[in-house]
C-alpha positions, 0 to 999 in steps of 0.5 A: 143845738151847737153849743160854743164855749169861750173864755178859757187860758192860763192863769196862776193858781188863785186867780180868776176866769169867767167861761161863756157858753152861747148857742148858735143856730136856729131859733129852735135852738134858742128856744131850746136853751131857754126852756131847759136847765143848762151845766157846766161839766169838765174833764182832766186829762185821763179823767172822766166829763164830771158836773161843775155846776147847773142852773134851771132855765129861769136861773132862779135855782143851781147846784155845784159840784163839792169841789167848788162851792164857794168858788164858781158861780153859774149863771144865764141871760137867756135873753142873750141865749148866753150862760157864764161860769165864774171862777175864782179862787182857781186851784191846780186841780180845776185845770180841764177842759171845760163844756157846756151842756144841757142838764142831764147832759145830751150826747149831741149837744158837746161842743169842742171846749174851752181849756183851762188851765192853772198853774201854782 
């Protein structure tokens, strides 16, 4: 499943992005997608791939990390094979590099990322 995220830049801190995760491939892939819960995860230079968000396959269930209750939202339109982070209210310590992935996350689904990065 090859997973590509877009929707990434530079914006001032308290702004707005909103990444999209789409799936590419077979239709094995998107059935893959479909059937399973999907996150959002990042990682700061020198840091470790943390969870940002997840959401099951129906879309009827997610869960944030601490860090951005409140300010980020997932989603999905599986129809679409597409998942979206929203985020607001952006901070200087979300700046990352942000991946979409399965949830628990597979070694072989990364994708290259989409940088974001806020600045004060």
């Amino acid at each position: 499943v090859q997973l590509v995220e877009s929707g990434g830049g530079l914006v001032q801190a308290g702004g707005s992005l909103r990444l999209s995760c789409t799936v590419s491939g077979s239709s094995f892939s998107f059935n893959t997608f479909s059937i399973n819960s999907m996150a959002w995860y990042r990682q700061a230079a020198g840091g470790q791939r943390d969870l940002v968000a997840a959401i099951t396959s129906g879309g009827s269930s997610m869960n944030y990390a601490d860090s951005v209750k409140g300010r980020f939202t997932i989603s999905r339109d599986n129809a679409k094979k597409t998942m979206f982070l929203q985020m607001n209210n952006l901070k200087p310590e979300d700046t990352a590099v942000y991946y979409c992935n399965f949830f628990p996350r597979r070694p072989d689904a990364w994708g290259e990322g989409t940088q974001v990065t806020v600045s004060l």
